[in-house]
Rosetta silent file (secondary structure, phi, psi, omega in degrees, C-alpha in Angstrom):
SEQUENCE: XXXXXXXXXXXXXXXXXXXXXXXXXXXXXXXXXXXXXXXXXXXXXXXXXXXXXXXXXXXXXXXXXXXXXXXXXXXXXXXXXXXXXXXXXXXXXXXXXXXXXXXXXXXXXXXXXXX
SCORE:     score description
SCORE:     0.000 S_00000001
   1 L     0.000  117.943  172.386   60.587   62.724    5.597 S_00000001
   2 L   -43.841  126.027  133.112   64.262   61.804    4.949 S_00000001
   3 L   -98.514  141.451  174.796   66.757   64.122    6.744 S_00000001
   4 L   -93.750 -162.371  161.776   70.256   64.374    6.103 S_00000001
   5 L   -86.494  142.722 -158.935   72.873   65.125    8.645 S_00000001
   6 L   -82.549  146.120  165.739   73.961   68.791    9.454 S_00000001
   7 L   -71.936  130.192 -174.655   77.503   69.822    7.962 S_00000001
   8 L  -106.347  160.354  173.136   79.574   71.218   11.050 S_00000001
   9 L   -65.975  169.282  164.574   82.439   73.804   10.880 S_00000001
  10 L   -76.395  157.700  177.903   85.971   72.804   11.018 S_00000001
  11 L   -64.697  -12.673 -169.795   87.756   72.679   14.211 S_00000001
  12 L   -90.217  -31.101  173.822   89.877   75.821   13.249 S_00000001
  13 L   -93.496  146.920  175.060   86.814   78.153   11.877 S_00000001
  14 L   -85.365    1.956  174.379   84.815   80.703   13.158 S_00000001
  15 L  -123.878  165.834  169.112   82.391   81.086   10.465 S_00000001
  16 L   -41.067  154.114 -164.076   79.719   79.052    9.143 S_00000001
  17 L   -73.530  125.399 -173.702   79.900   75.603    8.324 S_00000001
  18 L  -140.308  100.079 -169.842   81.146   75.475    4.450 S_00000001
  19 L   -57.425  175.793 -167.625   82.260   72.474    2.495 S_00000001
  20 L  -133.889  128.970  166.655   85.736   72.954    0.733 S_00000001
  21 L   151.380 -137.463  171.934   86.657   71.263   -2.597 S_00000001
  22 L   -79.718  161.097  174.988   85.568   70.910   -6.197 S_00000001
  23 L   -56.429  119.476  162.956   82.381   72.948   -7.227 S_00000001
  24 L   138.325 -170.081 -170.470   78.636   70.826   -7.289 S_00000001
  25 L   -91.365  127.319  173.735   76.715   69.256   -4.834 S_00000001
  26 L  -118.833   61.362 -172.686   78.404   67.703   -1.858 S_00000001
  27 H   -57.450  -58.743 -169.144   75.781   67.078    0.464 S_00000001
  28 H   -65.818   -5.557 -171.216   77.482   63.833    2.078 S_00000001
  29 H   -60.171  -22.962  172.892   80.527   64.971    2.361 S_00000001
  30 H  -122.016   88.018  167.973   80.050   64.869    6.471 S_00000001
  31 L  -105.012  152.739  131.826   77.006   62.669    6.714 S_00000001
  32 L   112.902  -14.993  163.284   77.089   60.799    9.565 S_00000001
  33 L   -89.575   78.639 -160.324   78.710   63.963   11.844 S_00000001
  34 L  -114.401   52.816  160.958   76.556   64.884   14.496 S_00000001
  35 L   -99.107  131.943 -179.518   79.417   65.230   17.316 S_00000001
  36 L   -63.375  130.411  161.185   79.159   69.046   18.789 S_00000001
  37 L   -89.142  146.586 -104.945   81.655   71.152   17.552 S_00000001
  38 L  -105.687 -178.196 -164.679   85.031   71.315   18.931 S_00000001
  39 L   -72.655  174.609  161.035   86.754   74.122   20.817 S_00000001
  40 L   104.133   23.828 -177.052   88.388   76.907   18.758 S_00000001
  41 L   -91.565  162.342  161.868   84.812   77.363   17.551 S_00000001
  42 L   -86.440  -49.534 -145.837   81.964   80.562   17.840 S_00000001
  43 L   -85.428  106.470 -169.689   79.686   77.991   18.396 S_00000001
  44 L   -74.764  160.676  165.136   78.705   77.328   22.147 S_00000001
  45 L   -99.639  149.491  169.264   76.871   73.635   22.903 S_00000001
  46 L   -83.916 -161.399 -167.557   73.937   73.936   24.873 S_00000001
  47 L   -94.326   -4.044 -172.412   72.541   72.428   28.346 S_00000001
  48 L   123.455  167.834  166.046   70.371   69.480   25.829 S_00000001
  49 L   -60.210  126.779  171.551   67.243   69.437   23.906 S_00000001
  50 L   -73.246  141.977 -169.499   64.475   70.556   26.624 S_00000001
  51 L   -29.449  -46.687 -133.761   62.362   68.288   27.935 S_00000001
  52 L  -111.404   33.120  158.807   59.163   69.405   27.416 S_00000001
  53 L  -113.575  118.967  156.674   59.918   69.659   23.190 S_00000001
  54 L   -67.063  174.438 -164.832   58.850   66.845   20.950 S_00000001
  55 L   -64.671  153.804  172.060   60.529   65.290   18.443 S_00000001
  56 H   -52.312  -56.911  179.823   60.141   67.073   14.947 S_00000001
  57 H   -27.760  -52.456 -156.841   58.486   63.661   13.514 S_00000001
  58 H   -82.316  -64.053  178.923   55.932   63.404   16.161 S_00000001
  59 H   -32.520  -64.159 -154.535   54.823   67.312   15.754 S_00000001
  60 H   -79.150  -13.820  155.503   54.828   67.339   12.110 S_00000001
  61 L   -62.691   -1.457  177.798   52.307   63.813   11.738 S_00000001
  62 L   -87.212  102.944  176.836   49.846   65.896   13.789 S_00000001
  63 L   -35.705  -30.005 -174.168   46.947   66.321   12.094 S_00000001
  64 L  -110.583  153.666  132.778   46.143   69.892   13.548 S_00000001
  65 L  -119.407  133.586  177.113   49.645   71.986   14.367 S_00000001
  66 L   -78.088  144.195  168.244   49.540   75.483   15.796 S_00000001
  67 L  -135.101  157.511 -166.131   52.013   77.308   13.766 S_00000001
  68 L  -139.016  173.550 -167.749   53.863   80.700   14.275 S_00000001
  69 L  -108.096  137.492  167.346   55.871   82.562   11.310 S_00000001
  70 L  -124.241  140.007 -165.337   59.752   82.381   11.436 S_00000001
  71 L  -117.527  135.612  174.288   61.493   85.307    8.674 S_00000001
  72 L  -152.343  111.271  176.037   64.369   84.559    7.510 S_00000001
  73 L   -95.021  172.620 -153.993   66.619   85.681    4.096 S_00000001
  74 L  -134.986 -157.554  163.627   68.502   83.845    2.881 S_00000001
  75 L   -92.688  167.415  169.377   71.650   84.840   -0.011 S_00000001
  76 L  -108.703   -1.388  161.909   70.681   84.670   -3.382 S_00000001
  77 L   -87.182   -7.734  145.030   73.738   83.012   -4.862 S_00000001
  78 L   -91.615   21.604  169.490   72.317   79.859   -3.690 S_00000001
  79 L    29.235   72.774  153.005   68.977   80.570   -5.819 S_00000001
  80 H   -59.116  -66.449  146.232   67.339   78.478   -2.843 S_00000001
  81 H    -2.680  -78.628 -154.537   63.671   79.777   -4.503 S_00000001
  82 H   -67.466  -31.836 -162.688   64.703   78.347   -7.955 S_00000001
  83 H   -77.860  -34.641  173.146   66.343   75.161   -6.948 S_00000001
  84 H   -49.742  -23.507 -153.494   63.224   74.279   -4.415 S_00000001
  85 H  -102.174  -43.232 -175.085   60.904   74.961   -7.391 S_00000001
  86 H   -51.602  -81.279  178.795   63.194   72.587   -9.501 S_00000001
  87 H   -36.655  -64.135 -171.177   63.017   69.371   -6.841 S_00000001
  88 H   -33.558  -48.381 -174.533   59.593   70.210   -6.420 S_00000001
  89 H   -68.350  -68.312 -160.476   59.065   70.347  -10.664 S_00000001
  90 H   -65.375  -31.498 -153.053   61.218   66.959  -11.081 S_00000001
  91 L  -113.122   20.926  173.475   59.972   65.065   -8.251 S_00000001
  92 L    47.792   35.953 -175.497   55.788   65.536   -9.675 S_00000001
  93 L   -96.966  133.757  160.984   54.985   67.492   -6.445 S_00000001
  94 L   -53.653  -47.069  170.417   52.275   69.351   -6.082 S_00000001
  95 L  -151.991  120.508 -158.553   53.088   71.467   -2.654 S_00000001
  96 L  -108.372  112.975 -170.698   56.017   71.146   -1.531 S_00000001
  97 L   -97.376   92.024 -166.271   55.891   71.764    2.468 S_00000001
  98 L   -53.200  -21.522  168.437   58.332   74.385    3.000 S_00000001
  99 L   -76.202  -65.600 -150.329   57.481   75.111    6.748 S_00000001
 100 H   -71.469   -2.867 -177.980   57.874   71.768    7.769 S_00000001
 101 H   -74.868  -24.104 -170.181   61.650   71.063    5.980 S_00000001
 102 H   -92.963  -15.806  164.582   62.943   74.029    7.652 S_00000001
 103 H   -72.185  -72.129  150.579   61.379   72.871   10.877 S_00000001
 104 H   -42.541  -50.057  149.354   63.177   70.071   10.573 S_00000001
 105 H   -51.748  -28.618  167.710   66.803   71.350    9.636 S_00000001
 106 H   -33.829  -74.179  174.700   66.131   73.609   12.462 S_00000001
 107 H   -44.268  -56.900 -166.709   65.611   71.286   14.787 S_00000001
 108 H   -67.695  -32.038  167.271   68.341   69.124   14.365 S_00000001
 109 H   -47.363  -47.895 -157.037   70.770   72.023   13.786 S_00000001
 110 H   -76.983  -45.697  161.645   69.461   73.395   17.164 S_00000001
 111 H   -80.956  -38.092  164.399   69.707   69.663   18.888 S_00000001
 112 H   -18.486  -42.721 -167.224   72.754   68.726   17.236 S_00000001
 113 L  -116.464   34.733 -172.853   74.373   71.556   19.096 S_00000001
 114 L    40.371   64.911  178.614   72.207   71.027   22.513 S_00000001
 115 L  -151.833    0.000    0.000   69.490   73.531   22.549 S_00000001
């Protein structure tokens, strides 16, 4: 499974990380920017990833996984639901595995910023 790189805030804002520009999708616009973000930030870096967590990769290639439920809404003006059903639709998939994508952006947000 492909991941892309998380979008980070600017050095000057305090709110979530938000591209700025024309309207559509700009996923790349910060690919490639996984440096913690800088002071004038909300966002503390942690002490590192802990030791005794594997890698997303290695977890999610495991035939058996113990799993626990994480709840989360989300807004609805990014129709997240419809556009997931769309990729899903375009791309011939049958089940689309929605635990493990969010396990992965998780993760990386959460090492990305040392925790």
């Amino acid at each position: 499974m492909a991941v892309r790189s998380a979008i980070l805030p600017p050095a000057t804002s305090t709110a979530f990380p938000v591209s700025s520009g024309a309207p559509g999708p700009q996923y790349d616009q910060h690919a490639g920017s996984l440096a913690a973000p800088t002071s004038g930030t909300s966002w503390e870096h942690g002490p590192g990833r802990p030791k005794d967590i594997p890698e997303a990769a290695v977890v999610l290639n495991q035939r058996i996984i113990a799993r626990e439920s994480l709840d989360a809404s989300v807004p609805a003006a990014l129709k997240l639901k419809k556009r997931i059903k769309r990729f899903a639709l375009d791309n011939e998939l049958d089940h689309l595995p929605m635990g493990d994508i969010v396990s992965v952006a998780l993760d990386e947000w959460l090492t990305t910023r040392g925790f």
